[in-house]
Each structure stands twice: as C-alpha cells, then as structure tokens.
N, C-alpha and C positions, 0 to 999 in steps of 0.2 A: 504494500500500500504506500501510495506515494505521502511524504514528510512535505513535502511544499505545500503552502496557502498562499495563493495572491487576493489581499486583501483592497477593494475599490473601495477608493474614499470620494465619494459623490456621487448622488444619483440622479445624472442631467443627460442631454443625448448622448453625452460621451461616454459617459459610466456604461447606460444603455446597451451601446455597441460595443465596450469592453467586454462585459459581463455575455454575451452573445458571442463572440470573438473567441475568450477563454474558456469557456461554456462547449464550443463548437472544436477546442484543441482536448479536450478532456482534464484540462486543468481545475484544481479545486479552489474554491472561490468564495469569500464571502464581500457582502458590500454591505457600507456604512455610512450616513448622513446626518448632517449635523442638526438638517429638520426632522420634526415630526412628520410631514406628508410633503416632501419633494416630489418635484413632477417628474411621470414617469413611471411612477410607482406601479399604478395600475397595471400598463403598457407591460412592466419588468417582470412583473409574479404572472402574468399572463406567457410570458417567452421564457423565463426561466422557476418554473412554481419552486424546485426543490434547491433553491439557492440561498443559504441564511442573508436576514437585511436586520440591520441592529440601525436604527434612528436615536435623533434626538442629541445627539452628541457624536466626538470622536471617542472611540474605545481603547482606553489607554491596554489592558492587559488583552487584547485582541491584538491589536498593533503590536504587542512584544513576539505575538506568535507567526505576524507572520515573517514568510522568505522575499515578499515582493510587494510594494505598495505602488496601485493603479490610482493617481494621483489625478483629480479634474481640475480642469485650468482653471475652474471656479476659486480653488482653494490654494494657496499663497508655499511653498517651500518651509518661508520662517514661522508656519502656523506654529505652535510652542507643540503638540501631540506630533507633528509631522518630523519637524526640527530634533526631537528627540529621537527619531528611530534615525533619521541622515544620519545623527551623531554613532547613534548604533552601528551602524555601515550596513542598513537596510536598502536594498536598491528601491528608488523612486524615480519612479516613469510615467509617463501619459500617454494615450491613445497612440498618439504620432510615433511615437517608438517601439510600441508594438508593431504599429502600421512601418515602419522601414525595415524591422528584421524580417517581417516575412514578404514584403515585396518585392521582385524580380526584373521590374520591367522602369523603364526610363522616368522620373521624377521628377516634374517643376515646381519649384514651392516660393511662393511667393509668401511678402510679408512688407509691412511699414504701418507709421500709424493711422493714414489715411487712403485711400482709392486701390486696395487689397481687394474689395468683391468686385468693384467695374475691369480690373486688369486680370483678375482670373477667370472671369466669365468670360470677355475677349479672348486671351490666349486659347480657355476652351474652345471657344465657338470656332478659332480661327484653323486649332491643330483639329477640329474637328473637320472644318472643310479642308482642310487639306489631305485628307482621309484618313487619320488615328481612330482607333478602336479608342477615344480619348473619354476618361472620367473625370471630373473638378469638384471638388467638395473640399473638408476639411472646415475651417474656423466659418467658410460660408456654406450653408445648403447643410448636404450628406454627409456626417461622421465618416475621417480616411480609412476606418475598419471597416464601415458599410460597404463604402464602395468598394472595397478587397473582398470582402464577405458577397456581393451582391451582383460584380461583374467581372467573374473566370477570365474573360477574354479579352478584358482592355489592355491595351498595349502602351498605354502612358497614363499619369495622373497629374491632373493640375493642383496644387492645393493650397488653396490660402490659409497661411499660419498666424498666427497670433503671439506677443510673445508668453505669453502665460503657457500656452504649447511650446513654446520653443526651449522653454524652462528646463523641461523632465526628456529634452528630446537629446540622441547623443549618436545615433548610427545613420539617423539620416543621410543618403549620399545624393543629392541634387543634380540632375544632368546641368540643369540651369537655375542660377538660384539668386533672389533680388531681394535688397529692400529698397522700399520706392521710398520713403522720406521718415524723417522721424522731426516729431514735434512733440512740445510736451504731453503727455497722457498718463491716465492710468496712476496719476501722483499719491494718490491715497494708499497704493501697492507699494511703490518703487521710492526707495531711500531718494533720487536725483536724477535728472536726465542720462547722466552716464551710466546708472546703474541699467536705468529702459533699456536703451542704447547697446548695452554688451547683450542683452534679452534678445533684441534683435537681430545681435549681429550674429549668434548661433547660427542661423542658416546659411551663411554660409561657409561654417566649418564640413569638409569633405564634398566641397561639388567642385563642380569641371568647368561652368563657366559663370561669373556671376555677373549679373546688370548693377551698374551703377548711377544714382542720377548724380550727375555732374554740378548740379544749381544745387545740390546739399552735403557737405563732408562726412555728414553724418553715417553718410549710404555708401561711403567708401570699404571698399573690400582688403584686406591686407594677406592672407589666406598666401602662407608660401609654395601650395603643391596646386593654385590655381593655374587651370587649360588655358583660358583666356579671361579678358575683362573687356565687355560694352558698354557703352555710355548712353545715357538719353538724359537732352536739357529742352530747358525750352527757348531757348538762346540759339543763336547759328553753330552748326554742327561744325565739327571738327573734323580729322582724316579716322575714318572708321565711326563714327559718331552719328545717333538719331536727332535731329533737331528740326529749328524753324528755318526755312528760307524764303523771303521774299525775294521776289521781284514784280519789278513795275508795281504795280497796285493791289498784287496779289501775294498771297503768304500760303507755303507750301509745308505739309510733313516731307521730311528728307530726309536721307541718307547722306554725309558728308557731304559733295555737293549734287547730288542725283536728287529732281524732285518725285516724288509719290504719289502726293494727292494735295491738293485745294482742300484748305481750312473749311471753307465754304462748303462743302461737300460733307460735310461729319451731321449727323443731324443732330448732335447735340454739341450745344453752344459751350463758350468760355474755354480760355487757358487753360484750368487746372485738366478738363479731361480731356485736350490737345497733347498734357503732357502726358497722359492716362495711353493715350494710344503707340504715341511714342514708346513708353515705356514696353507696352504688349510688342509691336513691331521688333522692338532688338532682344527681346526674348525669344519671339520666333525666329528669331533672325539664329539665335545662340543655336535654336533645335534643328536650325535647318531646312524652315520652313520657303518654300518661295514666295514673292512680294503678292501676286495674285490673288490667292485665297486668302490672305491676310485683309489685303485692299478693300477685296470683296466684303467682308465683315464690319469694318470700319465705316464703309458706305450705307451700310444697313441696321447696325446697331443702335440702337433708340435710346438707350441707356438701361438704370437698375431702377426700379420701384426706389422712393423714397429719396436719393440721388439728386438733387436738381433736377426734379420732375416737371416738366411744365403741366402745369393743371388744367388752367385755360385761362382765355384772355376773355378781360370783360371793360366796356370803358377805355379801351387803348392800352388799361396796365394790363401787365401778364403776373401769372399766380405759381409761382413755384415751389416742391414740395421737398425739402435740403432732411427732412427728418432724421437722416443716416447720418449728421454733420456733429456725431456728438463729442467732439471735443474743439478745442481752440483752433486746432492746425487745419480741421478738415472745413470749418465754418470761415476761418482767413482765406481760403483758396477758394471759397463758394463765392464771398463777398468779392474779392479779386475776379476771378474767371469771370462773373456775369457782369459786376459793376462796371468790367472796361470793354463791356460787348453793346452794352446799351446806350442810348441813348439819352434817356433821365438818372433819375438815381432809382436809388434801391430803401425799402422801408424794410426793415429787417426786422424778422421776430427770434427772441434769444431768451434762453431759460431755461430752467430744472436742476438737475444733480451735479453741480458744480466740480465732482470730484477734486478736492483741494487745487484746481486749474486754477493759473495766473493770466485773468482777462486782460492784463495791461497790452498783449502784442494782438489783441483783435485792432485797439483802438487806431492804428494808422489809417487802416483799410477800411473803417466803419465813417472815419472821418473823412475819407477822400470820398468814396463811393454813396454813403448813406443820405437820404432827407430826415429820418428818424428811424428812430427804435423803439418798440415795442418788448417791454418785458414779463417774465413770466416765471412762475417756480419759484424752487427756494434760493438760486442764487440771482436771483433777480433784484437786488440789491449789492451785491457785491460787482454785479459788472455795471450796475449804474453808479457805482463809490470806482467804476475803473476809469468811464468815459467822462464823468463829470458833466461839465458844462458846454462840449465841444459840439455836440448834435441831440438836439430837440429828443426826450424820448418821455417816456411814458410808461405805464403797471398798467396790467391785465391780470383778472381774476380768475379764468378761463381762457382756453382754446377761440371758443366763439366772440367773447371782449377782447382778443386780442386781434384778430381779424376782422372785428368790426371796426376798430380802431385803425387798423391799417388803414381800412377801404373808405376811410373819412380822410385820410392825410394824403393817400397815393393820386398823382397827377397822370395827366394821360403821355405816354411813353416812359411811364416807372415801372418799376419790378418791385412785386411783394415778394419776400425770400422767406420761407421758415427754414431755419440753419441754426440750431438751439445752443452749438456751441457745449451742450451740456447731454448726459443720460439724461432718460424720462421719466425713471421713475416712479416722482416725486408726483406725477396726476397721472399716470397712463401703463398700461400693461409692459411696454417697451417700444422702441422706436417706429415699428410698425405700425403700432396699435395708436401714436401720436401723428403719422403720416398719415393713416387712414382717417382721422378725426378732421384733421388738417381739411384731405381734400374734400370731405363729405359735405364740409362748413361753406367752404370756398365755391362747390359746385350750384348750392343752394344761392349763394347771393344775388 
C-alpha cells in the first residue's frame, strides 16, 4: 500500500482539476479549505464521492502527514500552516507543475500583469489557424490539467499564467515564453514590486525563446541557456523587432522594417491592444508561425468580453465596458489607448477593492485624457485623496448612479470608460458579474 498523500489545499477550479488529475493517476488524496462551503464542492463529491475534504480551516496535523502539498494560487506560500511544512522540506506545487511533468508536447505560456487573456486567446486563435491540434486555458478559461485531462491529441498548449501559478511552478519548459508588462498588482500578497516581478519572471526559467516588451525593463529576460530573444514595442521596430511604423498618414504593425497590416484595420481600437497584437505576432513569430494566418486573426478578432468592450453608442458618446481593468496598470493603458484614439475626452468610472494599489501613477493619464470621474467602492476615496483637484469628479452609490452621472457630464464625441482600476468585490460577484451590470445599465439608457 502506497505511504504517499498529496494533500490539496483549496477547493476552487484548480483544486477541482487536481483532485480529478491525481484521482485519475491513482494517487491518494485528500483536500482541505479554509471555508466552510467553497465553490465546487458540490461539483467535487459529485467526481470524486470517496475523496476525504476537511473544511473550515488549514489542518495542521494532516499537513505533517502529508508527502506532497497541491497548493491553489488562491493561497499565499508564507500562509504560516503552508510556511511550516516548506520549512519541513515538504514539496509545494500547483496545478501548472503537475501540468509540465506530465506534458509532452510544445508549451507557450504567457504571463504579465495586464493583457494575458487578449494575447492568449490571439496566439490561440492564430496557432489555431494555422493548423495546431492547439488548446489555451490555464489562469484564463480551462484549468492546464483539464485540458491535458480533456484533449489526448493536442499538439501545443497556450497558457496564460498568473504569478500566484508561477509560485509553486518549477519544471515548466516553455517553447516560447513572455511576460508582457508588469505594473504594480497584487500588493496586498507581495512584500514590493520586485518581489511581483521575480513571481513573474519564473516563466521564463527553462524555455527556448522568450518575448520581450522592449517599452518595459521589467519584461526583460536574463535566462543564460536562452535559444533566442524577441522584442515587441510600440515604438518603431528595431532589426529583428515587432513595432509601429508609419508612413505618410498611415501607421502600420511591423516587423523591423517590413509592414503587416494598417492600425486601421484591427477592429479594436487604442494602443494598449496595438501593442497586445504585436506582442501575439513575435510569439508566433518564436513558434514558427507564418505572417498569414496570424494576419488573418488580427483582422477579425473583436476583442474579450469585459476588455474595452464597446457597448454602444448613444448621443455621439460611445459606452465602453474596461470591467477586466482591475488594477492601476491595466486601467492607465485603457485610459491611454482610447483617450489618444478619440476625439473628446473620456468620463471614467473607477472603484472597488483597492488592493493596497498606489492610484498616484493613474493621475497623469486621467488628467491628460479625462473631463471627469466618477467614483465608486470602497477605494473610492483614496483615488479621489490621489487626483485631488486636477479633474472634476464625483461619488456614486451604485452601478446605475454612476452611469447616470456619466451620461449627464458626457458630451457628444466623449467616451464613457468603466476601467475600475480596482477588484469588485466590494458590490459584485466578480468582474464579470460588474461588466455585465455595467452593460445591462448602459443598454437601457
């Protein structure tokens, strides 16, 4: 009788798909949550009925027994129960590191703190046209053990990481491996940007070619057994290099100086996802993709739910739905991309779960681009003690008072933006469930 227990600490889609995973290798197993009724639950004693689940807390004399702790990105390394068995010299892993020891087949893993699910749904879409057996999931969509668990026959997987996965991850080997930007996040978790920052840059320990974005030092790769390194900025390209190139009147995606495609031609507007495709483009570029089926994708792609969504245009303004925008870095690239695409300005709505984020580096971009703000949530006070007196703003009590508010200040050729800058939280099930309120509001007006 086998002496090993791998013991799963959270029961969320990842626990899920561990428990299903090890479940499915004949490993013995129990899992543990800190809630009383985590979601899932149901779903888990449904797939797995004869599996022990101990709630309510972490099990310190459970945890001494086991040989392997299946660790969810939900839950933190230095938790003091978890910290204690590292010290033990208990191996702690996550989903993603089961998912590399038993995968076989070509790996792109992408990560950063912002535009992770629009550049891996591209990459997917685009290794998809170009005929891969291709699956994409991970921190977006399908848990990486589902999709190993779910499709025998794919011949590559896309996978957007998180660094909270990247934590417990260590065998990974990336054909192609990026981080697109880092900006503050997550500060409630991470000691400092640097400590983020080394979180991040895991992925690309053991891959073959990593993307860099050249506009952030942050995303630089140092890795000494790296194949190659590619660049993408949103600056004029370099020799080997994805970027912008105008000419005449026109501004082109390009390869050093070969142009691609017409800006004009993307159907979704703003810089940040100009650079969003760049980025996808020299990843394909790494896998070996041809420019064609990439092109093709790019020309067609509408965006993500929730993303800078156009909602609809009513009165001359247009209603955009940023809900996916929830930290500093990805709400400064929303308010940038669109504010230098239009013609008016932008009335921006911002708010919710603050995670100890520093709103002082929205205020350039809010002040160049904005006619007001509209605030909301519980840090809805601290980024209005950030902007001061520089642009008109205002408190809302709700979703509805804050887009009714908008749609009194906005002029004709403005953009409403919801880009919260923040989690939700603090009034809503999760960012979804704030975009979908958003546009339901918006669509009534």
């Amino acid at each position: 009788m086998s002496t090993e227990l791998h013991v799963i600490v959270g029961l969320g889609a990842t626990g899920l798909s561990c428990a299903r995973y090890l479940k499915n290798c004949g490993l013995p197993i129990t899992v543990m949550d800190t809630r009383e009724a985590p979601p899932y639950l149901e779903t888990f004693s449904r797939h797995c009925p004869d599996v022990p689940v101990v709630l309510g807390g972490l099990n310190d004399s459970l945890l001494e027994k086991a040989t392997r702790i299946i660790l969810s990105p939900g839950i933190a390394l230095r938790e003091p129960a978890i910290a204690k068995q590292v010290k033990r010299g208990v191996p702690v892993i996550g989903d993603v590191e089961l998912f590399a020891r038993a995968v076989n087949v070509p790996v792109i893993a992408i990560t950063g703190t912002n535009a992770k699910s629009t550049v891996t749904t591209l990459v997917g879409n685009m290794t998809e046209t170009a005929g891969y057996h291709v699956q994409a999931g991970g921190n977006l969509g399908v848990p990486a053990l589902d999709l190993l668990l779910n499709h025998p026959v794919a011949n590559l997987f896309v996978l957007e990481l998180s660094s909270f996965q990247l934590e417990t991850t260590y065998s990974l080997k990336p054909q192609v491996a990026t981080v697109l930007n880092v900006t503050a996040d997550h500060m409630d978790r991470y000691e400092d940007l640097v400590h983020y920052q080394r979180a991040k840059y895991r992925v690309y320990q053991n891959c073959q070619i990593a993307v860099c974005n050249r506009d952030d030092p942050l995303t630089e790769c140092y890795e000494k057994t790296l194949q190659k390194k590619l660049y993408f900025t949103s600056d004029m390209p370099g020799q080997s290099e994805f970027g912008l190139l105008t000419k005449g009147k026109e501004t082109y995606l390009a390869f050093a100086d070969t142009v691609l495609l017409p800006v004009n031609e993307l159907p979704v507007r703003g810089k940040h996802y100009q650079a969003n495709a760049l980025a996808s483009l020299a990843i394909g570029y790494g896998l070996g993709l041809p420019f064609e089926p990439m092109l093709k994708v790019l020309r067609e792609f509408k965006g993500l739910p929730h993303r800078c969504q156009l909602v609809r245009e009513r009165n001359g303004v247009r209603w955009y739905n940023d809900s996916k925008g929830t930290n500093v870095g990805a709400t400064q690239a929303a308010i940038e991309g669109l504010g230098s695409e239009i013609i008016g300005k932008l009335i921006v709505i911002l708010g919710g779960v603050g995670k100890n984020a520093d709103f002082q580096s929205l205020v350039p971009a809010i002040e160049k681009y904005s006619r007001h703000i509209v605030l909301i949530g519980e840090a809805a006070n601290d980024i209005a003690n950030a902007v001061g007196n520089r642009v008109p703003l205002s408190f809302a009590n709700s979703m509805d008072d804050a887009i009714q508010q908008a749609a009194v200040v906005a002029q004709p050729d403005d953009s409403v933006l919801l880009s919260p800058a923040c989690a939700s939280f603090d009034m809503f099930n999760n960012y979804e469930h704030r975009g979908r309120v958003f546009t339901e509001i918006v669509e009534k007006l």
